[in-house]
C-alpha positions in Angstrom: -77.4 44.3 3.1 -74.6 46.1 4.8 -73.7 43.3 6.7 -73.5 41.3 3.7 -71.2 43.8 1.5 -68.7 43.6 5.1 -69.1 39.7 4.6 -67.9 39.8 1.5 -65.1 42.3 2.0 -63.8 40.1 4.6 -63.5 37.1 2.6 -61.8 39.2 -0.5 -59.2 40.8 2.0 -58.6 37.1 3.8 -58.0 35.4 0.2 -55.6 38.4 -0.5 -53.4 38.0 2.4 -53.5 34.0 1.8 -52.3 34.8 -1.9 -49.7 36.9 -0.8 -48.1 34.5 1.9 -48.5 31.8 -0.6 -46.7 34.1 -3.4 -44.1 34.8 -0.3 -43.8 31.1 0.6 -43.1 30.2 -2.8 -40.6 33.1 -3.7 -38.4 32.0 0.3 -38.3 28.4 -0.9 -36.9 29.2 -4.5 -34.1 31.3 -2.8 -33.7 28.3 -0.9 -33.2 26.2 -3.7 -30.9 28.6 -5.8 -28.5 29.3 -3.1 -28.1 25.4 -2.0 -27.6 24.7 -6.0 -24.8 27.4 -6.0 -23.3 25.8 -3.2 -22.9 22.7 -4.4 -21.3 24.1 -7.7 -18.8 25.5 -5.4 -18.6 22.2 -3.6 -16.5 19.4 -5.3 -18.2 16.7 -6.8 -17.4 14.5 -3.5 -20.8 12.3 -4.0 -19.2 10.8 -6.9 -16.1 9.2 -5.3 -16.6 6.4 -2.7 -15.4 7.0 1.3 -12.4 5.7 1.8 -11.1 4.3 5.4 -8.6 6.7 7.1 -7.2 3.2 8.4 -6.8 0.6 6.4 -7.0 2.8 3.0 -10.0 0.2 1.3 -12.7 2.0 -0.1 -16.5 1.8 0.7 -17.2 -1.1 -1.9 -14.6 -3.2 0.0 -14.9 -2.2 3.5 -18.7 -2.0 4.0 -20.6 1.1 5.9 -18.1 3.9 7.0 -18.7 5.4 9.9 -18.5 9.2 9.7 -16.2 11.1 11.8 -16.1 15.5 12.1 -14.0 17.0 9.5 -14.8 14.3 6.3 -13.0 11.4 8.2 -14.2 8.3 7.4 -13.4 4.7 9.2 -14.4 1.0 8.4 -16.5 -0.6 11.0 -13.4 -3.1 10.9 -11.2 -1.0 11.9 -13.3 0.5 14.5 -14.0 -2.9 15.9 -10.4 -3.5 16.5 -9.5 0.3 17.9 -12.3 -0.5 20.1 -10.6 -3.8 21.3 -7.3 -2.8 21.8 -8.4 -0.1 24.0 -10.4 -2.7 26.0 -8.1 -5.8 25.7 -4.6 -3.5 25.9 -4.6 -2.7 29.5 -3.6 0.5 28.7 -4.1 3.4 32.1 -5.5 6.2 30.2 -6.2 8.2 33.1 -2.0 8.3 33.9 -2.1 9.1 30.6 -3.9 12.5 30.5 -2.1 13.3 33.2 1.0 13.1 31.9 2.8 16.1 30.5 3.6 16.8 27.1 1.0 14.3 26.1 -1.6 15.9 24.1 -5.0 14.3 22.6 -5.3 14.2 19.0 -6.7 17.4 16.7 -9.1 15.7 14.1 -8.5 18.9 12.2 -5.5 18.4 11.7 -6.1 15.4 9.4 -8.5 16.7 6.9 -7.8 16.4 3.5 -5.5 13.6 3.3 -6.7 11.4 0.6 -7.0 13.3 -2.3 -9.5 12.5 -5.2 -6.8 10.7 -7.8 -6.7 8.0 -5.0 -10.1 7.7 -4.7 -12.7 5.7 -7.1 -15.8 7.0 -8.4 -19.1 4.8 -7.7 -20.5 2.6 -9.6 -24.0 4.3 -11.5 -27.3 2.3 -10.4 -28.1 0.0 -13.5 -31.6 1.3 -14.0 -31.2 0.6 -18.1 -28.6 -1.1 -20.2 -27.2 1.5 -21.8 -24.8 1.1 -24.6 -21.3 3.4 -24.5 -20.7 3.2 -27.9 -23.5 2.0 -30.8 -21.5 0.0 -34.2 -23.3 2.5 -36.6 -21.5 5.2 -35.2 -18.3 3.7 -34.3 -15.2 4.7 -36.8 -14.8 1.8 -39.4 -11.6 0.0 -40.1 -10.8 3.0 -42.9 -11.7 5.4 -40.6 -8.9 4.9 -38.6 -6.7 4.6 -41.2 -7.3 7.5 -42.8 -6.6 9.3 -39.7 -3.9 7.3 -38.9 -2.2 7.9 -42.6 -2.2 11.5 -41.6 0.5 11.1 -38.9 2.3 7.7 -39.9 4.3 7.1 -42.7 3.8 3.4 -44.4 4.2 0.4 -42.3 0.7 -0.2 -44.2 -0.2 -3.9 -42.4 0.5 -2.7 -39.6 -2.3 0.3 -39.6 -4.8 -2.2 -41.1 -4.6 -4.8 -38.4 -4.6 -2.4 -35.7 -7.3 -0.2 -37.0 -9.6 -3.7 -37.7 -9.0 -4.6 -33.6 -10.1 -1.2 -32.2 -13.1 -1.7 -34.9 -14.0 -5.2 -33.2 -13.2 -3.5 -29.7 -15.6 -1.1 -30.2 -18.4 -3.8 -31.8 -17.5 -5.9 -28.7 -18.0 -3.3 -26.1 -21.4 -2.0 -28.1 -22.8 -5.6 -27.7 -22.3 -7.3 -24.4 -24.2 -9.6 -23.2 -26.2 -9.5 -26.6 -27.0 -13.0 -26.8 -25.4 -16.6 -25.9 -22.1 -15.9 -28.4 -19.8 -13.8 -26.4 -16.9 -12.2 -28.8 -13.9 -12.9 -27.2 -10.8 -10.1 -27.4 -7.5 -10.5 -29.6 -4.5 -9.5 -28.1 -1.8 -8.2 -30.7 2.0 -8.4 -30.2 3.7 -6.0 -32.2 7.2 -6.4 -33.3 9.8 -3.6 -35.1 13.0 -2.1 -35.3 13.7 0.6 -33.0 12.2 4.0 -34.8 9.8 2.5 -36.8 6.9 3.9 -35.3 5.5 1.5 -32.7 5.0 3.7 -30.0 4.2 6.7 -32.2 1.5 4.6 -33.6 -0.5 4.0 -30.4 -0.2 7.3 -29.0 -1.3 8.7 -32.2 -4.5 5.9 -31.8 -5.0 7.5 -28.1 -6.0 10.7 -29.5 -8.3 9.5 -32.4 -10.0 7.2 -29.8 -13.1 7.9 -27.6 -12.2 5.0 -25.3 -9.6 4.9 -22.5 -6.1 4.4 -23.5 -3.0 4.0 -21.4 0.4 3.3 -22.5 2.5 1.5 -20.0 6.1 0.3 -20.1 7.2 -3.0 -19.3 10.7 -2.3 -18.2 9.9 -1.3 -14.3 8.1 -4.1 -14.1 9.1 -6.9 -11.3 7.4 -9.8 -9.2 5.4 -8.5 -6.4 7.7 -8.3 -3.5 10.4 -6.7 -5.1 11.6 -3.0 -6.0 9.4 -1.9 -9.1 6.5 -1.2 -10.1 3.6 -4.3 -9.6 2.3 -6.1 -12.8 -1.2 -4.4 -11.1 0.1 -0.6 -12.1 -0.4 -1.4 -15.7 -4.3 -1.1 -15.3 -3.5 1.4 -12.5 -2.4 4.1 -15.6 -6.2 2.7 -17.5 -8.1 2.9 -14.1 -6.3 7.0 -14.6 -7.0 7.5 -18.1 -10.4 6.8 -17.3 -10.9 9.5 -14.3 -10.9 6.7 -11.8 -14.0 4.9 -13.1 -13.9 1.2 -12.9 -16.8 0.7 -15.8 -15.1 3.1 -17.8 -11.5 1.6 -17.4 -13.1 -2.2 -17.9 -13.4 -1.0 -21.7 -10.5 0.2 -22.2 -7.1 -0.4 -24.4 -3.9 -0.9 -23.2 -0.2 -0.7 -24.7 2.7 -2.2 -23.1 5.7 -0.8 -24.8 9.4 -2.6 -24.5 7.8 -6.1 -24.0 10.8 -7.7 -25.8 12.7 -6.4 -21.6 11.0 -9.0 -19.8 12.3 -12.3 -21.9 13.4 -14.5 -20.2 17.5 -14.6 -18.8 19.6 -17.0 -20.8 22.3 -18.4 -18.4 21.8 -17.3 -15.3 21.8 -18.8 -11.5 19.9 -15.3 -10.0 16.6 -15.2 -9.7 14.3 -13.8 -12.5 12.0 -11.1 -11.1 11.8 -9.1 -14.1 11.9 -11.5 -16.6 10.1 -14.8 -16.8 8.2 -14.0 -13.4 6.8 -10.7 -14.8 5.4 -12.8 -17.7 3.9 -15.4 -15.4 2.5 -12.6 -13.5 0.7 -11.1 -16.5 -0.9 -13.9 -17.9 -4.5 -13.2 -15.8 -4.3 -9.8 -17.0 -4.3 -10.8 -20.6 -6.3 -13.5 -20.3 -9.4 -11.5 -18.1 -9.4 -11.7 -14.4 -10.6 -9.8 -11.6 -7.6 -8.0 -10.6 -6.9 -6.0 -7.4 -5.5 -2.6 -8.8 -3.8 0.4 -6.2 -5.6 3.5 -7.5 -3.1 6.3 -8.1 -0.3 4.3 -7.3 2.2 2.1 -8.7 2.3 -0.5 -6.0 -0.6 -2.4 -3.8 2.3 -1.8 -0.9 1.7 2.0 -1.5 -0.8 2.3 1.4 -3.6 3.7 -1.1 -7.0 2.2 -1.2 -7.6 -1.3 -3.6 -10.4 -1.5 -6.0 -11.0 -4.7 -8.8 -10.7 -4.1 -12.2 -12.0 -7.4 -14.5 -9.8 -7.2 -18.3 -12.3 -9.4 -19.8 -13.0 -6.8 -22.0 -9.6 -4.8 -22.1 -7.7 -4.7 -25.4 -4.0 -5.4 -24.8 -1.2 -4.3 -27.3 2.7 -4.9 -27.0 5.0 -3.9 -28.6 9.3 -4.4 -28.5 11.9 -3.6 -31.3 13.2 -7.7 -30.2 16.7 -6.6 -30.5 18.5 -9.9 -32.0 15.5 -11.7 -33.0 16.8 -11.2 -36.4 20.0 -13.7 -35.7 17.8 -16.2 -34.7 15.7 -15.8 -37.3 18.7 -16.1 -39.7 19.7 -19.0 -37.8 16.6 -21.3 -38.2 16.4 -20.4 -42.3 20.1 -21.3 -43.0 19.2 -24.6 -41.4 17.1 -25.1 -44.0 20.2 -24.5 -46.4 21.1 -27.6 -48.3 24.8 -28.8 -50.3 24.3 -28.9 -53.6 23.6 -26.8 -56.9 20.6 -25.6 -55.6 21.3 -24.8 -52.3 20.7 -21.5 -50.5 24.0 -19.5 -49.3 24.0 -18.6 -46.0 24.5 -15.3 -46.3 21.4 -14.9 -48.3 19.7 -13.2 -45.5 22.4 -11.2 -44.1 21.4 -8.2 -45.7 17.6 -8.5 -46.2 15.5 -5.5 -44.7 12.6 -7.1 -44.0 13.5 -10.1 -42.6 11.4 -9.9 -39.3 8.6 -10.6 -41.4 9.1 -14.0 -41.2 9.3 -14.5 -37.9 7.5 -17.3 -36.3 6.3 -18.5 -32.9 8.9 -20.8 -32.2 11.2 -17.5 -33.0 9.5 -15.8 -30.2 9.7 -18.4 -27.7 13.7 -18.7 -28.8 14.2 -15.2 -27.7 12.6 -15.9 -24.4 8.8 -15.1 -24.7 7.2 -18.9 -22.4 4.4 -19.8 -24.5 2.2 -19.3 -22.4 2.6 -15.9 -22.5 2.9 -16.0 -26.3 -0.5 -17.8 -26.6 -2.6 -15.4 -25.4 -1.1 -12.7 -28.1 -3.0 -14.0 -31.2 -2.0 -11.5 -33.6 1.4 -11.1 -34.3 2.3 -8.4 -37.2 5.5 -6.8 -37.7 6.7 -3.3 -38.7 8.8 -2.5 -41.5 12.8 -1.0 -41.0 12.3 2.6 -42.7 13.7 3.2 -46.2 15.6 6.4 -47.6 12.2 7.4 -49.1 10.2 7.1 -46.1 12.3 9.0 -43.9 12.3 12.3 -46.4 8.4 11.8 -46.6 8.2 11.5 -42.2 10.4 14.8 -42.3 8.0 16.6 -44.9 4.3 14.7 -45.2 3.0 14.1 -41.8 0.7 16.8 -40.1 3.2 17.3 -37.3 6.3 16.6 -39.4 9.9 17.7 -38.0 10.0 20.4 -40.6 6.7 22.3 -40.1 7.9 21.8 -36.3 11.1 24.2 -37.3 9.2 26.5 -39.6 6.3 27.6 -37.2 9.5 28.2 -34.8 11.0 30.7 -37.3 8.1 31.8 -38.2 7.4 33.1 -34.6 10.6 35.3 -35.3 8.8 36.2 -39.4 11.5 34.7 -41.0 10.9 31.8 -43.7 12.6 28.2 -43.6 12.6 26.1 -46.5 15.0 23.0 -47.8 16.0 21.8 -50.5 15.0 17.9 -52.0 18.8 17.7 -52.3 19.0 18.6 -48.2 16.2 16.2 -47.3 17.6 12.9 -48.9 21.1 14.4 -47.1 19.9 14.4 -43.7 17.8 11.1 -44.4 21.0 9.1 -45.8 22.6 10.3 -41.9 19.5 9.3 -40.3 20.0 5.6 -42.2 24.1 5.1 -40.6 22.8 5.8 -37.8 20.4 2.7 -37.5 17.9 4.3 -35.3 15.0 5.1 -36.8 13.1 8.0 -37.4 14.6 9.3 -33.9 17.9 10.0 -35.8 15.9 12.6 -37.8 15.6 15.0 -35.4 19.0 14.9 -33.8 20.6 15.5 -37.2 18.0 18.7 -37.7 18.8 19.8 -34.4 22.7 20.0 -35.0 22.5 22.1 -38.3 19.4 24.2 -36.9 21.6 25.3 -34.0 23.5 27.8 -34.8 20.7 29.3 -37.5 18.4 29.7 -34.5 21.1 31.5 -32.5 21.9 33.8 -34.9 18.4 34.9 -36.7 17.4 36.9 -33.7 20.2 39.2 -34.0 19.6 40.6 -37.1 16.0 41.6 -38.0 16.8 42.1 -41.7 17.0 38.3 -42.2 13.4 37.3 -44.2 14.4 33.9 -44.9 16.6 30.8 -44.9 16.9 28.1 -47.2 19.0 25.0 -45.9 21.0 23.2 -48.5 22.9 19.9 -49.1 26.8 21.2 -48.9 25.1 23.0 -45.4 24.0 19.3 -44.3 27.2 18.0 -45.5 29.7 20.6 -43.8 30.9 21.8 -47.2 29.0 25.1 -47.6 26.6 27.4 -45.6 22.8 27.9 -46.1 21.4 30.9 -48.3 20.1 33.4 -46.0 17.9 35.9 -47.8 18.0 39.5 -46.8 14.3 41.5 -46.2 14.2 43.4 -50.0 17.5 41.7 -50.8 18.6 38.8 -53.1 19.5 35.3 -52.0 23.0 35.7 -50.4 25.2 32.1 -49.3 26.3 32.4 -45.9 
C-alpha cells in the first residue's frame, strides 16, 4: 500500500512540474510575441512599399526579384548582371588598384536611406475577393453635392449640377466594374469662365467633400517630353500623391487641369510648338485611357526616380481655362449671321452682353486653338457665368468661409467687433466689377481699407468695435469706431 501511495505521489508531482513548464512556455512565447508586435509599430510600414533598385531606380514590379544587399540596399538582377560583366569584360587590374593610395573601397553604410517612401509605390493587395471601394447606395447623390457645394459657391447654378451629376456617375462607375458585358464609359468635362468666376475654387472645394483621390494640376508648365517643364506624365504623378502612392487607389481617381485655355495652339509662328499643340497631342492617351508610365514623386521620367504604370481608364478628367478672347470670336461668327435689311441684327448687339460665352460652340473652341482631337474627348462642355453686382456682395457675406467672416474672426482674436454696412458691401463690390477680375478683386479692395484698421486696433484696448462704412470705402469719410462703454464715435 505504501508503495502505491509513493506511486501515486510521483505521478501528481511529475504532472505539476509538466503544468508549470507548459504555463512557463506559454507565458516566454507571449512575451515573444508582444515585444516583436511593439517593434514593428516602431518599425515603418516598409512591407507596404515595393523594393526599389539602387541602380536603375525601377521598382520591384518592373525589375523582377531584388537581390538584397546589408543596410536595406536593394539591386535588380539586371543590373547585377551587367556590374558583374563589366568587371569581367572591362579588363580592369583591381589588384593595382587596392594598392593604390588614396583609393578607398566603398562604405555601404554610407548609402542607406536614399530613396525615401514618396518615391516609392505601395504593392498591389492579393485579389482574394472583389471588393467594392465605394457601394451606389451610399454614394452622395447629385443633390448631395450640391447642397454642399451651395455652401461655399455662389450661383453659377449649371455649372454645380453638371459637375455634381459626373462625380455621381464616377462614383456608380467605380462601384460597378466589371459588372456585366456594358462597361460605362467616363465623360470628360471642359470647363470654360471668366477669370474669378469660381473655376478653380469649385474643384478644390469638390476635393474636400470627395472620398476619392483628387489632384489639381496646371497646364501651364507643361511641355513635350524632351524639353524644360514638367512631362505631360506629372499630371497623374500629383493623383498617384493624392492617393499615398497607391496605384489602385490613384486608377479611381479625378483630376483637374486648370489654365487649359495655355496650351492652344500658336497662331503665326515659325518656332516650334512644345507647349502648345504638342502638349495636347501628348495628352490625348491620358484622356482617352492608357497605360501610362508615371515618375513617382517627381515631375519628370528624366528625374532618376523609379517608373510605375498608371491605366486612366477610369480617371475623371476636368479642365478648366478663363479662354481669354474666345469672346471676339464668338462675336465674330454671330455678326456673320447679321443680314442688311429691316430686320437685320446690328453688330454691336453682342458687344455688351454678359453671358455671351454661353453660346459658345465647338467650332469656337477649335478657332481659339483647341485640335479636335483634343476637343473630342471633352464631351461636356458647360460654361460659367461673369459675376454680377449681387453676387459679389452675397460671395463677400453668404459663403461659410466668406471674406468677411475671414476679417471678423481676425478682430475678434484682438475682442473687438467688425461689422459693414449694405451701403459698404455694394461699395466695395461696384470696385471689384471695374476691375474686371472676378471675385479675386474682392479681397484686394478689403485688404486696402482693412490696413490701416488693423494697425491701429492693437494700440488702444478701449476700442470694442468697428463698423466700416460707404464714404470709408469711398475715401470720403472714416469708419465709426465704437469705444468699450462709449457711443459710436466717426473716426
Amino acid at each position: 500500500m505504501s508503495d502505491k501511495k509513493d506511486e501515486i505521489y510521483d505521478k501528481d508531482v511529475v504532472d505539476a512540474v509538466d503544468s508549470d513548464d507548459e504555463n512557463r512556455t506559454a507565458d516566454i512565447t507571449k512575451t515573444e510575441e508582444n515585444e516583436k508586435s511593439e517593434n514593428n509599430k516602431d518599425k515603418p510600414d516598409e512591407d507596404e512599399y515595393e523594393e526599389v533598385c539602387f541602380i536603375c531606380r525601377r521598382p520591384e514590379s518592373k525589375a523582377g526579384k531584388m537581390v538584397n544587399l546589408p543596410n536595406s540596399i536593394h539591386i535588380c538582377s539586371e543590373c547585377m548582371q551587367k556590374a558583374f560583366d563589366t568587371m569581367n569584360n572591362g579588363n580592369i587590374p583591381y589588384n593595382d588598384l587596392m594598392n593604390m593610395s588614396n583609393i578607398n573601397m566603398v562604405n555601404l553604410s554610407d548609402l542607406t536611406n536614399k530613396i525615401p517612401n514618396q518615391q516609392k509605390v505601395k504593392k498591389k493587395k492579393p485579389k482574394e475577393e472583389p471588393k467594392k471601394e465605394c457601394d451606389v447606395k451610399f454614394s452622395p447623390g447629385p443633390h448631395r453635392i450640391k447642397a454642399s457645394l451651395d455652401e461655399y459657391v455662389i450661383g453659377q447654378e449649371k455649372a454645380k449640377k453638371v459637375i455634381s451629376v459626373a462625380v455621381y456617375n464616377h462614383y456608380k462607375r467605380v462601384a460597378t466594374g466589371n459588372m456585366d458585358d456594358i462597361e460605362i464609359e467616363k465623360s470628360n468635362m471642359l470647363m470654360i469662365g471668366p477669370t474669378g468666376s469660381g473655376k478653380t475654387y469649385l474643384v478644390k472645394t469638390l476635393a474636400r467633400l470627395l472620398d476619392v483621390p483628387l489632384a489639381i494640376a496646371d497646364a501651364t508648365s507643361l511641355t513635350e517630353a524632351g524639353y524644360i517643364g514638367d512631362d505631360i506624365e506629372s499630371v497623374i504623378s500629383k493623383l498617384l500623391a493624392a492617393a499615398g502612392n497607391d496605384v489602385e487607389k490613384a486608377e479611381r481617381g479625378i483630376v483637374f487641369i486648370d489654365e487649359i485655355d495655355k496650351i492652344a495652339k500658336k497662331k503665326n509662328t515659325n518656332q516650334r510648338d512644345v507647349s502648345g499643340e504638342s502638349v495636347q497631342q501628348g495628352m490625348l492617351k491620358l484622356l482617352e485611357g492608357a497605360d501610362v508610365e508615371v515618375p513617382v514623386g517627381a515631375n519628370s521620367k528624366n528625374a532618376m526616380v523609379p517608373l510605375t504604370t498608371v491605366n486612366t481608364r477610369n480617371i475623371l478628367f476636368i479642365c478648366g481655362g478663363a479662354f481669354s478672347g474666345l469672346e471676339d470670336i464668338i462675336k465674330e461668327r454671330l455678326n456673320k449671321q447679321a443680314s442688311v435689311g429691316f430686320r437685320a441684327d446690328l453688330k454691336d448687339k453682342y458687344d455688351e452682353d454678359p453671358n455671351i460665352l454661353e453660346k459658345v460652340t465647338l467650332d469656337d473652341i477649335r478657332t481659339f486653338g483647341m485640335i479636335p482631337e483634343f476637343i473630342g474627348r471633352l464631351p461636356i462642355v458647360y460654361t460659367l457665368q461673369g459675376l454680377t453686382e449681387a453676387m459679389l456682395v452675397q460671395i463677400l457675406k453668404e459663403p461659410k468661409n466668406a471674406i468677411l467672416k475671414q476679417y471678423q474672426k481676425l478682430l475678434a482674436l484682438d475682442e473687438v467687433k467688425l461689422d459693414f454696412d449694405d451701403e459698404a458691401l455694394e461699395s466695395i463690390a461696384k470696385k471689384a466689377l471695374e476691375k474686371k477680375t472676378g471675385a479675386r478683386a474682392l479681397r484686394a479692395i478689403i485688404e486696402e481699407f482693412m490696413l490701416d484698421i488693423m494697425y491701429e486696433i492693437p494700440k488702444d484696448d478701449n476700442i470694442g468695435k468697428v463698423t466700416i462704412t460707404k464714404a470709408y470705402i469711398e475715401h470720403t469719410g472714416g469708419p465709426l469706431i465704437t469705444m468699450r462703454g462709449v457711443p459710436a464715435l466717426e473716426g
